[in-house]
N, CA, C and O atoms as a Tripos MOL2 file, in Angstrom:
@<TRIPOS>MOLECULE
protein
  296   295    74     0     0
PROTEIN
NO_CHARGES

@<TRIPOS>ATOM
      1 N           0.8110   -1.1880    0.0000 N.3       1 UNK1
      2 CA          0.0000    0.0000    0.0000 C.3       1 UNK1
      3 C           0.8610    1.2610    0.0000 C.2       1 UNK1
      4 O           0.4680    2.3460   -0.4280 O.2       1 UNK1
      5 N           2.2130    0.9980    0.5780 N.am      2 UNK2
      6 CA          3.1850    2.3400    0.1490 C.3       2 UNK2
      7 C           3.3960    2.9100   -1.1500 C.2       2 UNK2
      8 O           3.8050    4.0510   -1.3660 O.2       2 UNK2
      9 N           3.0060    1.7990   -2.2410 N.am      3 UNK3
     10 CA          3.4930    2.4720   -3.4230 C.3       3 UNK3
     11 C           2.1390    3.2330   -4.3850 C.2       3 UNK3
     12 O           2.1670    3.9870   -5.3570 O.2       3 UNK3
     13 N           0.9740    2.6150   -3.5720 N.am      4 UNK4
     14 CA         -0.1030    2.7700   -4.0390 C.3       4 UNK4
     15 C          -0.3040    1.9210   -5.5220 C.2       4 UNK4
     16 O          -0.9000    2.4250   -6.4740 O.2       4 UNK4
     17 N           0.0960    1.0050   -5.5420 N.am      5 UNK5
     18 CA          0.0290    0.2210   -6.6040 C.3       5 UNK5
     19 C          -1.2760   -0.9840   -6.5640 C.2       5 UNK5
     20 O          -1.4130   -1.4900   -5.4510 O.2       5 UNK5
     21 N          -2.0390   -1.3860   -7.4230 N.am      6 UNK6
     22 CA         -2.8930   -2.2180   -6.9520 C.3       6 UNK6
     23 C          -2.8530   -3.8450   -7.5680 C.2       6 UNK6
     24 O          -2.9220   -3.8440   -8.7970 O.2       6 UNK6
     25 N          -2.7930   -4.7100   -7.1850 N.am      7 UNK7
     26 CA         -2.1440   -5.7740   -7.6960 C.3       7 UNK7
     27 C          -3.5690   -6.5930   -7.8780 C.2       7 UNK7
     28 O          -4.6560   -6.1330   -7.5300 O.2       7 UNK7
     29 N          -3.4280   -7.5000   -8.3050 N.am      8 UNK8
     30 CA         -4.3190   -8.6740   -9.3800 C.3       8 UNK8
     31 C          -3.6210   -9.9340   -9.6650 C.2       8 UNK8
     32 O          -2.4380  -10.1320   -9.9410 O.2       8 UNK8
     33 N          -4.6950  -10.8110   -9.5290 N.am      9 UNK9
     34 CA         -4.3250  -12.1600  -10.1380 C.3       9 UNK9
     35 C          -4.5850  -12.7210  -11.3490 C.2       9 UNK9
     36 O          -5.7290  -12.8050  -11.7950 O.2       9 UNK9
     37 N          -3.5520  -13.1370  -11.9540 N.am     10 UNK10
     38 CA         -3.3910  -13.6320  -13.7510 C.3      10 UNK10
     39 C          -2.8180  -15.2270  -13.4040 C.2      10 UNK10
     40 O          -1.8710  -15.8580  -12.9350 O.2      10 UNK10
     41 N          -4.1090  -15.3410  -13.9940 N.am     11 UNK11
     42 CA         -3.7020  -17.1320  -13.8420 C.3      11 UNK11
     43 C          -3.1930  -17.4520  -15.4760 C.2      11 UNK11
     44 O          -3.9040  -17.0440  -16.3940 O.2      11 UNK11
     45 N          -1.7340  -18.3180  -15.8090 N.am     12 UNK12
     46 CA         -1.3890  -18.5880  -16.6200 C.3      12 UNK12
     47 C          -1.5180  -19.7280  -16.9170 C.2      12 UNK12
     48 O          -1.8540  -20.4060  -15.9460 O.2      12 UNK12
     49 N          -1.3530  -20.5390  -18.2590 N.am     13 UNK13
     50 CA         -1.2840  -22.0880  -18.1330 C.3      13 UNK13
     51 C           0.2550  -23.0830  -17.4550 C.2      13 UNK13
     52 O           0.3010  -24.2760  -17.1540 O.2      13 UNK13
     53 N           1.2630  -22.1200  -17.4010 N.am     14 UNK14
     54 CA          2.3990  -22.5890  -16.3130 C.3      14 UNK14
     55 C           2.7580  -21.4550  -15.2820 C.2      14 UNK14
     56 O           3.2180  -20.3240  -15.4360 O.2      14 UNK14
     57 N           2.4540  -22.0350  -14.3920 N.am     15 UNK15
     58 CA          2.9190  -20.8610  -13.4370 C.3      15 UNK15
     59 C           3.9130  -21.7800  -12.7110 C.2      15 UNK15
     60 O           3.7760  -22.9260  -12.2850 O.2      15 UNK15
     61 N           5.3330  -20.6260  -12.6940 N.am     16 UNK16
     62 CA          7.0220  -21.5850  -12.4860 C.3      16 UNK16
     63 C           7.2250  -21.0090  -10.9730 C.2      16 UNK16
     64 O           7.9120  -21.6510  -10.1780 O.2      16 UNK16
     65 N           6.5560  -19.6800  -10.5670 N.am     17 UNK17
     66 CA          6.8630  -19.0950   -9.2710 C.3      17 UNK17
     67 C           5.8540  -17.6560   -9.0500 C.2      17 UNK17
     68 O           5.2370  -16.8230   -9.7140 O.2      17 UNK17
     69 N           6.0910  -17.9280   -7.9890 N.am     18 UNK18
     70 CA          4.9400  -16.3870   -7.9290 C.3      18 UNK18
     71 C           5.5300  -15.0230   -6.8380 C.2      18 UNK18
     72 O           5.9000  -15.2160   -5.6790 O.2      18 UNK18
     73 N           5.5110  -13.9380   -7.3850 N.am     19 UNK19
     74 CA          6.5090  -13.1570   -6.2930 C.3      19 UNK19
     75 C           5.7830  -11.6990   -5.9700 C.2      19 UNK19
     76 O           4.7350  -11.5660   -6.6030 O.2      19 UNK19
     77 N           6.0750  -10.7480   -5.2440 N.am     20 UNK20
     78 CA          5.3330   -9.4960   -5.3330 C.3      20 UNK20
     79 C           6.5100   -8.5250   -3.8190 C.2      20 UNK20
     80 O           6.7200   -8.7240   -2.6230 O.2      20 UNK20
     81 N           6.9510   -7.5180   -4.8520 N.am     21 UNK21
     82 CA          7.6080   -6.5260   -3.7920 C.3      21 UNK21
     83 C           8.5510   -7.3860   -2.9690 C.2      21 UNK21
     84 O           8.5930   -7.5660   -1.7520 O.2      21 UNK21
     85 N           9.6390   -8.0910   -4.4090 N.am     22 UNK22
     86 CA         10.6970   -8.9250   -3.7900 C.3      22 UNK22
     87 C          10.6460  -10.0810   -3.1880 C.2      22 UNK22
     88 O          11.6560  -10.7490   -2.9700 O.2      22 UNK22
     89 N           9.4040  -10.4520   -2.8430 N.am     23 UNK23
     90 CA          9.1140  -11.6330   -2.1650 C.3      23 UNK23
     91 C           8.4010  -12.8360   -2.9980 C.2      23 UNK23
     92 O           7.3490  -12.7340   -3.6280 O.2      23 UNK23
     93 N           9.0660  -13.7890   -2.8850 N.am     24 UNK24
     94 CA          8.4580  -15.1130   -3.5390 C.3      24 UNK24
     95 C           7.8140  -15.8510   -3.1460 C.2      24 UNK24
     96 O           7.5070  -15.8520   -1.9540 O.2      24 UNK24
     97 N           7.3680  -16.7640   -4.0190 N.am     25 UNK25
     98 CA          6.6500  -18.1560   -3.2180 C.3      25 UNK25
     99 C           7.4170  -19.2760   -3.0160 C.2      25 UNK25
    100 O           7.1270  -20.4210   -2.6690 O.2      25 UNK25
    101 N           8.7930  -18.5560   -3.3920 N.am     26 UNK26
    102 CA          9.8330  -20.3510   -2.8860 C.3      26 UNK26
    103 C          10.9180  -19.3370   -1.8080 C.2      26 UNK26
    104 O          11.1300  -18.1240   -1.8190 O.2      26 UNK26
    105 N          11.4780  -20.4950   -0.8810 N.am     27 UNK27
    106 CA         12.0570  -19.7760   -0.4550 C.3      27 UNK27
    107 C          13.2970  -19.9270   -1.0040 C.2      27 UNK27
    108 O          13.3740  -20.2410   -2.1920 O.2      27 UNK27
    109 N          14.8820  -19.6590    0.0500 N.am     28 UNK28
    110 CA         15.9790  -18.9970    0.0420 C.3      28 UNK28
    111 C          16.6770  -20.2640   -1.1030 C.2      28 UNK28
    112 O          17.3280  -20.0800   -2.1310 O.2      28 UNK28
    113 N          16.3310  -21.2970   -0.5820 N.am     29 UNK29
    114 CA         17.3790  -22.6130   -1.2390 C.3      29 UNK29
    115 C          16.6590  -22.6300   -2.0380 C.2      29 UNK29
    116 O          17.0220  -23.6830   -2.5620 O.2      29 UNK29
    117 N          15.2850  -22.0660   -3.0420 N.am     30 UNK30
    118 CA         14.7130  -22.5010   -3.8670 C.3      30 UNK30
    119 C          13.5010  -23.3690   -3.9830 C.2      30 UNK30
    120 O          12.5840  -23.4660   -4.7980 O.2      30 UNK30
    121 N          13.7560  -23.8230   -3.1330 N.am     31 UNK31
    122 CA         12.5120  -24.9060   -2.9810 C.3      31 UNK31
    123 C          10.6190  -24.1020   -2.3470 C.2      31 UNK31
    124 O          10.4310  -23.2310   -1.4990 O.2      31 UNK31
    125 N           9.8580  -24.6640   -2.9700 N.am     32 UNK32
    126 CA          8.7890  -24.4120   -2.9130 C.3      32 UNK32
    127 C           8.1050  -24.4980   -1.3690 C.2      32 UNK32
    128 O           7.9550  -25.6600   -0.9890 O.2      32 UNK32
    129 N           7.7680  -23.6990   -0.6400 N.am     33 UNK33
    130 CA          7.0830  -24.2520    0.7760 C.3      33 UNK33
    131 C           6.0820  -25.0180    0.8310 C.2      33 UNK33
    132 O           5.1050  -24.8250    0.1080 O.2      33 UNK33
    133 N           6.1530  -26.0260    1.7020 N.am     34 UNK34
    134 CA          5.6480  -27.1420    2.3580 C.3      34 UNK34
    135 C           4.3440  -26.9850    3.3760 C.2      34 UNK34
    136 O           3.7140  -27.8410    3.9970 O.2      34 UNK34
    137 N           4.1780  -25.3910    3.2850 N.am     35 UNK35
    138 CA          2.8450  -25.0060    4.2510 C.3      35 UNK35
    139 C           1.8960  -24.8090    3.2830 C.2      35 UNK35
    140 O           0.7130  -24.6880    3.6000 O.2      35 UNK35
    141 N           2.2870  -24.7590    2.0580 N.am     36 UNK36
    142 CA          1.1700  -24.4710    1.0550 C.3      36 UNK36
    143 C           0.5000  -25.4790    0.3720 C.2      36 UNK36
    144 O           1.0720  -26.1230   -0.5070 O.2      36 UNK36
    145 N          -0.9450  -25.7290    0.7680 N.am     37 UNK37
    146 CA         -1.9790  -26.9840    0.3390 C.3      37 UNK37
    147 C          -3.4170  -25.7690   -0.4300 C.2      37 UNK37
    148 O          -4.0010  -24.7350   -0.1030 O.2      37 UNK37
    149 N          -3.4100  -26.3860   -1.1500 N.am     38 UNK38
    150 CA         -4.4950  -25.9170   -2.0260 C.3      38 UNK38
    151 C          -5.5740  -26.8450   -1.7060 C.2      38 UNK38
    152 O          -6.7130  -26.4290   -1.4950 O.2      38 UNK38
    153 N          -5.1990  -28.3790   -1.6480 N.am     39 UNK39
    154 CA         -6.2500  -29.1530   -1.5230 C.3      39 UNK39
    155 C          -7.4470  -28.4170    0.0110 C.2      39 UNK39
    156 O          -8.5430  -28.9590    0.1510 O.2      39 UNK39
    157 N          -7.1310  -27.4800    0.7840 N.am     40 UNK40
    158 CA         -7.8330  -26.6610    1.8290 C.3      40 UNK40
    159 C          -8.2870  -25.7930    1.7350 C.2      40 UNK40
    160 O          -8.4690  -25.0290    2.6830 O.2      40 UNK40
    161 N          -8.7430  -25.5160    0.2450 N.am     41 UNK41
    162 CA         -9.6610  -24.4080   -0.0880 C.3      41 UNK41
    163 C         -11.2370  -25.2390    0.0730 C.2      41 UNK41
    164 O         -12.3360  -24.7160    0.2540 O.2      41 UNK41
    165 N         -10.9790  -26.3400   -0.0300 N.am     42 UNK42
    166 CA        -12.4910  -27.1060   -0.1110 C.3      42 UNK42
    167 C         -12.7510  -26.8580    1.2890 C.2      42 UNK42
    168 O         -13.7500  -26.1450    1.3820 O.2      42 UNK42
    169 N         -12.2080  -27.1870    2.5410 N.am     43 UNK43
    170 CA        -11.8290  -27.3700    4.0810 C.3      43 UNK43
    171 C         -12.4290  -25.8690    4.2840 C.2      43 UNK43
    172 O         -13.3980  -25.6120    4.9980 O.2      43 UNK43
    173 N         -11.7750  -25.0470    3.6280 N.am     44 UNK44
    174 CA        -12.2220  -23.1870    4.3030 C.3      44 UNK44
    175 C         -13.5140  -22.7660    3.5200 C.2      44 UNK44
    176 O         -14.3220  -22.0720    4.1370 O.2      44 UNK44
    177 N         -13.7340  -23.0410    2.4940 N.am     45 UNK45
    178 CA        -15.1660  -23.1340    1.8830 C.3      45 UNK45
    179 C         -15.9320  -23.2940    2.8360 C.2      45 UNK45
    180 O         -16.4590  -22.2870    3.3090 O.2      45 UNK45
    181 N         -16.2810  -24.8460    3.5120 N.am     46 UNK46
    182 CA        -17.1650  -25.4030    4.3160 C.3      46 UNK46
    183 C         -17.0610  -24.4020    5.8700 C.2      46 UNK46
    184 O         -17.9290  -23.9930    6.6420 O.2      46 UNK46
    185 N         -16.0660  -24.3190    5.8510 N.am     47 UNK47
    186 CA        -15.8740  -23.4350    7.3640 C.3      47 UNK47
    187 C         -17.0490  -21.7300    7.3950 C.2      47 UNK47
    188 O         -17.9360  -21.2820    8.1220 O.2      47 UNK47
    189 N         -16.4100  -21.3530    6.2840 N.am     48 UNK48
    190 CA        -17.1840  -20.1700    5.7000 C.3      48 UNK48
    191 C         -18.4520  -20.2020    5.7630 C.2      48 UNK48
    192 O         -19.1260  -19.3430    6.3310 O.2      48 UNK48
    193 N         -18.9990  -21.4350    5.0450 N.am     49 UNK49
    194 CA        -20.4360  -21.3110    4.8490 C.3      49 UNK49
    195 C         -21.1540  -21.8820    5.9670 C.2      49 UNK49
    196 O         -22.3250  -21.5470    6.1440 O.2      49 UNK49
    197 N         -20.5100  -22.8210    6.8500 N.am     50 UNK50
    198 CA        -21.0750  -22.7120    8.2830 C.3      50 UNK50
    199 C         -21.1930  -21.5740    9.3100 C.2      50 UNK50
    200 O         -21.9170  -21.5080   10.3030 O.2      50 UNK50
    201 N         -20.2480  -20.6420    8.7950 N.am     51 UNK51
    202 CA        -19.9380  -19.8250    9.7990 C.3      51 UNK51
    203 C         -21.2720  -18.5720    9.2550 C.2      51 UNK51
    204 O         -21.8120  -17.7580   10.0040 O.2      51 UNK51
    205 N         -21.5580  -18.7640    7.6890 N.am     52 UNK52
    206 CA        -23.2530  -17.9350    7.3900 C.3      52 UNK52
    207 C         -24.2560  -18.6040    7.4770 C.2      52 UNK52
    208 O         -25.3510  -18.1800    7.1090 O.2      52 UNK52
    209 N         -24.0580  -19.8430    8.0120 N.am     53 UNK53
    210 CA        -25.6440  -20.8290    8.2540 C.3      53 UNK53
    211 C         -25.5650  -20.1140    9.9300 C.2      53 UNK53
    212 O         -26.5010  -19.6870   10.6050 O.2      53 UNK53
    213 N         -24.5330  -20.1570   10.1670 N.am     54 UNK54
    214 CA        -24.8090  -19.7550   11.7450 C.3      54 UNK54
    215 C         -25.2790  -18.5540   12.1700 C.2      54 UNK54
    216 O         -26.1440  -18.2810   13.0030 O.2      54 UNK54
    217 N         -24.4140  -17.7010   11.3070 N.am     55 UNK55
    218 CA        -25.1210  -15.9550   11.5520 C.3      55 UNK55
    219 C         -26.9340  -16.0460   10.9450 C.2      55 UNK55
    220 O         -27.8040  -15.6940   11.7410 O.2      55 UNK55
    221 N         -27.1970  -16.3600   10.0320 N.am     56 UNK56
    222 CA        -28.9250  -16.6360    9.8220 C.3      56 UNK56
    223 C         -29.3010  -17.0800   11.1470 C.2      56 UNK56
    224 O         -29.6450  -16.3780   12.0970 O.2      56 UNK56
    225 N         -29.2040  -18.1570   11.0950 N.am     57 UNK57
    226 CA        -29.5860  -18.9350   12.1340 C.3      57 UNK57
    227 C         -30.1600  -18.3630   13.5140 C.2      57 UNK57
    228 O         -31.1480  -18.6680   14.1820 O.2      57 UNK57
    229 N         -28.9740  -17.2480   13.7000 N.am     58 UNK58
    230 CA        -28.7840  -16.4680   15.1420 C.3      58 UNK58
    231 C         -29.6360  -15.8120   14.6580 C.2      58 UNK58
    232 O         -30.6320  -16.1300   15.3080 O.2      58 UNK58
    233 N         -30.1420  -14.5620   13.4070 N.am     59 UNK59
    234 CA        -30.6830  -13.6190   13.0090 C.3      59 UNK59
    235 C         -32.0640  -14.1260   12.9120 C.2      59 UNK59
    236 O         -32.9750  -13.3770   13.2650 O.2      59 UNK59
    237 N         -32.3490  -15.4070   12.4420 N.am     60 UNK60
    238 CA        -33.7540  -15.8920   12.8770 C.3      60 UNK60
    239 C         -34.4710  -16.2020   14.0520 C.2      60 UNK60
    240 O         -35.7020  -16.2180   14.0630 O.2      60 UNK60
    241 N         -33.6420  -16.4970   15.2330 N.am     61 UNK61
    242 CA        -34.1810  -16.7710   16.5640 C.3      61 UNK61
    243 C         -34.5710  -15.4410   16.6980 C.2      61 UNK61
    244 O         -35.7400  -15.0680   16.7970 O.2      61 UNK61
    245 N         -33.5140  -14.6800   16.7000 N.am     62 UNK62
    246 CA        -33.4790  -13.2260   17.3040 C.3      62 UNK62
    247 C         -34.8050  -12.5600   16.8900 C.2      62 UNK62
    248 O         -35.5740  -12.1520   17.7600 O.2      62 UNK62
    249 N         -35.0960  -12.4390   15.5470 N.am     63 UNK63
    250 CA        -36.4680  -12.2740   15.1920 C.3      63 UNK63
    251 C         -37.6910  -12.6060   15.2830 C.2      63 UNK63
    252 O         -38.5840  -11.7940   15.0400 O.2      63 UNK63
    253 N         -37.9770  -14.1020   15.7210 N.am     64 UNK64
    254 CA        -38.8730  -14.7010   16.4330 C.3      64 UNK64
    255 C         -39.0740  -14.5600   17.6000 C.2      64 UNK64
    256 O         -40.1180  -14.9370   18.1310 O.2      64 UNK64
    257 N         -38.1300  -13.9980   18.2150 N.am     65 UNK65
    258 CA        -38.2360  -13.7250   19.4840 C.3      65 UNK65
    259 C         -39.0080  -12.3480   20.0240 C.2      65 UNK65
    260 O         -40.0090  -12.1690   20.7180 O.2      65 UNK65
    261 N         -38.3080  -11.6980   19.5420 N.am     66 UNK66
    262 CA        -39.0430  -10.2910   19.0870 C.3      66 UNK66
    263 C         -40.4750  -10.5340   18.6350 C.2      66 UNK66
    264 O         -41.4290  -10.0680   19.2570 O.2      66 UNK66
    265 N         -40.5510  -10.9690   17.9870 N.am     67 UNK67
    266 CA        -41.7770  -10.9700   17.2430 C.3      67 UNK67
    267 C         -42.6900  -11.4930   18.3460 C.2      67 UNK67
    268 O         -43.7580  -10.9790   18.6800 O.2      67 UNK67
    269 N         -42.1280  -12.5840   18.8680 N.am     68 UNK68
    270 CA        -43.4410  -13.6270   20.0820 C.3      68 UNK68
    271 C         -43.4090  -12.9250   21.0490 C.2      68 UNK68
    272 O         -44.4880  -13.0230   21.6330 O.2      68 UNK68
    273 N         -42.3470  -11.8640   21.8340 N.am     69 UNK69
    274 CA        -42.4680  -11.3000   22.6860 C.3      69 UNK69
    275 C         -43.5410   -9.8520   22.4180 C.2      69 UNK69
    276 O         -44.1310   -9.2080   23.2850 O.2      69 UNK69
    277 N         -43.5380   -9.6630   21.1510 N.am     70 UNK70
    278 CA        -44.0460   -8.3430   20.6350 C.3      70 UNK70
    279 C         -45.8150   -9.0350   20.3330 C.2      70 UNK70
    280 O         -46.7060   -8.2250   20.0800 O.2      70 UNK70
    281 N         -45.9700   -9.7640   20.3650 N.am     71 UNK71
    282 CA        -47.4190  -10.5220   20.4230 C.3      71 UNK71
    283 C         -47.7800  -11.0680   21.4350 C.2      71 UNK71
    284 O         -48.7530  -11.8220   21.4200 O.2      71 UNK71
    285 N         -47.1280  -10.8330   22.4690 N.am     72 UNK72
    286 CA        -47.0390  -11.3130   24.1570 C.3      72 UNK72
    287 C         -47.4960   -9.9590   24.5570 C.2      72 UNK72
    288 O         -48.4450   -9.9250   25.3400 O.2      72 UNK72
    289 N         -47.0250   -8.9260   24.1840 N.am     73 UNK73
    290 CA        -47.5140   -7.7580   25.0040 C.3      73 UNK73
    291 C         -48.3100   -6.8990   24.1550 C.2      73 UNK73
    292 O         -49.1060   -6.3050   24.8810 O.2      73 UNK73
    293 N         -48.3910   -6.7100   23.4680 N.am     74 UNK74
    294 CA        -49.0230   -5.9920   22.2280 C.3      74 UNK74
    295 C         -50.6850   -6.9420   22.1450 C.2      74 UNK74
    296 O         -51.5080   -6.6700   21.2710 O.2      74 UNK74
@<TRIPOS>BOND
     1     1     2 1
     2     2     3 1
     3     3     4 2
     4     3     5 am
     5     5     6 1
     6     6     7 1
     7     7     8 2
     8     7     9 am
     9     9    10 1
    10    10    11 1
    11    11    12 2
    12    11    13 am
    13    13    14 1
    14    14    15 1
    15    15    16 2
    16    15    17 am
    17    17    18 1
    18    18    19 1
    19    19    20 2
    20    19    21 am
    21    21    22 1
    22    22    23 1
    23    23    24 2
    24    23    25 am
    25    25    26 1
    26    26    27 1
    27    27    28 2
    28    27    29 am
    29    29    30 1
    30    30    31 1
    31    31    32 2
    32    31    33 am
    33    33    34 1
    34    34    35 1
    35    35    36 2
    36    35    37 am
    37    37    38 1
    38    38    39 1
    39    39    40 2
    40    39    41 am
    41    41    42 1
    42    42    43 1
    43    43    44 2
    44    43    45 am
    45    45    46 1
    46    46    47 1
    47    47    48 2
    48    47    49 am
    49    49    50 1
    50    50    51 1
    51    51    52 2
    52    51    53 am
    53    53    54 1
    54    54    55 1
    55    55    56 2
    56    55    57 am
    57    57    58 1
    58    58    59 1
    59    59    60 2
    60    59    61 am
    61    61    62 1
    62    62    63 1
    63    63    64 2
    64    63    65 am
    65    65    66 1
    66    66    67 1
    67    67    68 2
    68    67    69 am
    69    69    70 1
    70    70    71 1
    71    71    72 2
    72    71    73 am
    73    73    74 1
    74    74    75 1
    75    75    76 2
    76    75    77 am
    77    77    78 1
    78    78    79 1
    79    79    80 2
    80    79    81 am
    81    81    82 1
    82    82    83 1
    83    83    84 2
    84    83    85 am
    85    85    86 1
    86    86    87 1
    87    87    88 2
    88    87    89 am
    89    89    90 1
    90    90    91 1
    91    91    92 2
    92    91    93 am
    93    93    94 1
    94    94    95 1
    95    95    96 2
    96    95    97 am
    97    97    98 1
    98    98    99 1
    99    99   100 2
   100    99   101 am
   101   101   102 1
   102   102   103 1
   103   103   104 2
   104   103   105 am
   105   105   106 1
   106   106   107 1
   107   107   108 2
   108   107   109 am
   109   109   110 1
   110   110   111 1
   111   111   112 2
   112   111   113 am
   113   113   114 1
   114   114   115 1
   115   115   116 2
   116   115   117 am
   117   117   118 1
   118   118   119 1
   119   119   120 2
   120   119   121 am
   121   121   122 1
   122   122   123 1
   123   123   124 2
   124   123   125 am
   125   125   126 1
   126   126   127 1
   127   127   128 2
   128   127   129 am
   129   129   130 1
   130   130   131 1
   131   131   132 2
   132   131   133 am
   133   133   134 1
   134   134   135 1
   135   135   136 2
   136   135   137 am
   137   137   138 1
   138   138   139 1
   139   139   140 2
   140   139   141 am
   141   141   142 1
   142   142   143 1
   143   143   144 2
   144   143   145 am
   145   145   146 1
   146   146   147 1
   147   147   148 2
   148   147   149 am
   149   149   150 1
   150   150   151 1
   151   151   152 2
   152   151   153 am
   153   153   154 1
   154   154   155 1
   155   155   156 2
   156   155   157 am
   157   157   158 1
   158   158   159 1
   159   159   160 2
   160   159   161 am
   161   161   162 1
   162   162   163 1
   163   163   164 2
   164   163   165 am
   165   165   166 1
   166   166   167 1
   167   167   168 2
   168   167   169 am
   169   169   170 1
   170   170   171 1
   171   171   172 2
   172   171   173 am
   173   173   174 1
   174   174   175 1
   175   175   176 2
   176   175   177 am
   177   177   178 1
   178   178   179 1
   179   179   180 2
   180   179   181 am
   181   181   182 1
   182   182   183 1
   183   183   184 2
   184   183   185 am
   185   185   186 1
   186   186   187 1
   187   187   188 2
   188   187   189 am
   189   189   190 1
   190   190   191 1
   191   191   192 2
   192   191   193 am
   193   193   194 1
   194   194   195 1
   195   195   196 2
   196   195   197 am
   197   197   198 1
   198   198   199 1
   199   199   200 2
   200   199   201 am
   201   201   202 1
   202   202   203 1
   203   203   204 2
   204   203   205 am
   205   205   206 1
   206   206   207 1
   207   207   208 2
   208   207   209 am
   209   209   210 1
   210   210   211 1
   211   211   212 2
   212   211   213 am
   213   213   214 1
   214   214   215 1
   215   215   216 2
   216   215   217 am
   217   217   218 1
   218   218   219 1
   219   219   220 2
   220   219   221 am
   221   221   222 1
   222   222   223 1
   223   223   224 2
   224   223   225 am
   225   225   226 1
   226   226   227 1
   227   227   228 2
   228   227   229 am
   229   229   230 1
   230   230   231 1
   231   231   232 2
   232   231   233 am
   233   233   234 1
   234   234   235 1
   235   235   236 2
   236   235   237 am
   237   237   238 1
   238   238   239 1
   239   239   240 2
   240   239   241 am
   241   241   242 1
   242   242   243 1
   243   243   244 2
   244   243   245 am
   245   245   246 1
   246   246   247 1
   247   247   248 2
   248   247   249 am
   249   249   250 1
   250   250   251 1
   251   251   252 2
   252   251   253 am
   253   253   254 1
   254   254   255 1
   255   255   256 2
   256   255   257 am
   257   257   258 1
   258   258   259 1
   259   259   260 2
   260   259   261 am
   261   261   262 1
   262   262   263 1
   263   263   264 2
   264   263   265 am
   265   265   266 1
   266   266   267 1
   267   267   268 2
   268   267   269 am
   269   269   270 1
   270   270   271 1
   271   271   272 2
   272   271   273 am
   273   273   274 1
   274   274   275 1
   275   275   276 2
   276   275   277 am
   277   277   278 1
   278   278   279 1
   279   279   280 2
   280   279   281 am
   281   281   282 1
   282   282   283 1
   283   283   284 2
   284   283   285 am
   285   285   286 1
   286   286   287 1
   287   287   288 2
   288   287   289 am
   289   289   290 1
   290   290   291 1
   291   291   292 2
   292   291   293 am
   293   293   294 1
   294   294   295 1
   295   295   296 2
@<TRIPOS>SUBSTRUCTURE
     1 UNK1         2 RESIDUE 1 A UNK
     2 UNK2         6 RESIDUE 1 A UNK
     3 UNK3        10 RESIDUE 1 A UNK
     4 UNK4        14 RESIDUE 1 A UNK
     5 UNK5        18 RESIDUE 1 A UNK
     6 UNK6        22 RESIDUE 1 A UNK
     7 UNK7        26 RESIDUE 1 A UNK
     8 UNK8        30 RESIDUE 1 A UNK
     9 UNK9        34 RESIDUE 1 A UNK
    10 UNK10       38 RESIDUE 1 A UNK
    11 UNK11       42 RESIDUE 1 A UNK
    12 UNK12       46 RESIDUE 1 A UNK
    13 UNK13       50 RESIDUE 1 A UNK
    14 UNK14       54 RESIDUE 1 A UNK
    15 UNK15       58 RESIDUE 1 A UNK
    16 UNK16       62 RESIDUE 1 A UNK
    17 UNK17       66 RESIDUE 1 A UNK
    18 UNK18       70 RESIDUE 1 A UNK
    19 UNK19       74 RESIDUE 1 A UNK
    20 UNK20       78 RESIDUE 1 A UNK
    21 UNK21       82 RESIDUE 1 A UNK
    22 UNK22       86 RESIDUE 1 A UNK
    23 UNK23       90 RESIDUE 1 A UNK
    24 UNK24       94 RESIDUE 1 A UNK
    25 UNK25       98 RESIDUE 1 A UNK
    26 UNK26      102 RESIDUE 1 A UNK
    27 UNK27      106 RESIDUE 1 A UNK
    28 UNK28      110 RESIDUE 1 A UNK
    29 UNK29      114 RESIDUE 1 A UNK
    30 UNK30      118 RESIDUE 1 A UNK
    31 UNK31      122 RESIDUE 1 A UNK
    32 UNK32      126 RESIDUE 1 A UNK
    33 UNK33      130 RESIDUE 1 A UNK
    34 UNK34      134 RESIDUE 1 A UNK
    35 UNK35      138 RESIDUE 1 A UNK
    36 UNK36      142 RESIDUE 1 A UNK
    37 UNK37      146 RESIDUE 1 A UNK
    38 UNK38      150 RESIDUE 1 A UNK
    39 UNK39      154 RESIDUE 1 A UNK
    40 UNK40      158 RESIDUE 1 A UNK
    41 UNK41      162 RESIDUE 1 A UNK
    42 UNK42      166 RESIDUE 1 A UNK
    43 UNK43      170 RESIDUE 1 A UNK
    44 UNK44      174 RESIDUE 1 A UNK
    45 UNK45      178 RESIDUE 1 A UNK
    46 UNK46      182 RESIDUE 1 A UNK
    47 UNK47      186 RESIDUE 1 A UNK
    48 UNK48      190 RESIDUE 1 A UNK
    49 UNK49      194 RESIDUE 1 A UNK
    50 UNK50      198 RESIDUE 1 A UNK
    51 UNK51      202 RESIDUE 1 A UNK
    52 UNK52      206 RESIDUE 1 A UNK
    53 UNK53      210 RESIDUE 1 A UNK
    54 UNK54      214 RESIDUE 1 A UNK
    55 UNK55      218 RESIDUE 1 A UNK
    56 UNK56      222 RESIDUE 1 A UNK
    57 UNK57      226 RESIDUE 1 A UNK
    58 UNK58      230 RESIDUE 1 A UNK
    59 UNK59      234 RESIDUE 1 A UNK
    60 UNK60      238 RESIDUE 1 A UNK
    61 UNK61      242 RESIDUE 1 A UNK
    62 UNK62      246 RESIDUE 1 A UNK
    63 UNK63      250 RESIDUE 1 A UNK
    64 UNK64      254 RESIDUE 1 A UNK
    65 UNK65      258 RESIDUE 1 A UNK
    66 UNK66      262 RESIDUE 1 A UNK
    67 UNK67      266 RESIDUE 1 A UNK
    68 UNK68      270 RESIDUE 1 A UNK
    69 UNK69      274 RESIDUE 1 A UNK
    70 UNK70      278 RESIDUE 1 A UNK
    71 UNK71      282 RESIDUE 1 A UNK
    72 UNK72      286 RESIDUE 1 A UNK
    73 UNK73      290 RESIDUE 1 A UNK
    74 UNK74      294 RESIDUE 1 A UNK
């Protein structure tokens, strides 16, 4: 954000390394890191969309509640 530059992703049909403001995706000896799994985008997907079944979820009690309490006194 110092340079005010705005960056984007270009997916190619070989991608050999990926880098931005000197920094790569392999490290010092070259080699590719070992923390990086793609197969865990499926894993954070599911996390995500539990985590908006849950906010509804909460936003529907909350409203029924209201509502039965608001037909309780009303």
């Amino acid at each position: 954000m110092e340079t005010k530059t705005y960056y984007y992703a270009v997916f190619k049909n070989n991608i050999e390394s990926c880098s931005l403001d000197r920094k790569s995706s392999k490290d010092e000896t070259g080699e590719e890191f070992e923390s990086i799994y793609p197969e865990n985008a499926k894993v954070n997907f599911y996390l995500v969309l539990m985590n908006g079944v849950r906010v509804i979820f909460t936003k529907a009690v909350a409203f029924n509640t209201i509502m039965a309490i608001r037909a309780v006194i009303f």
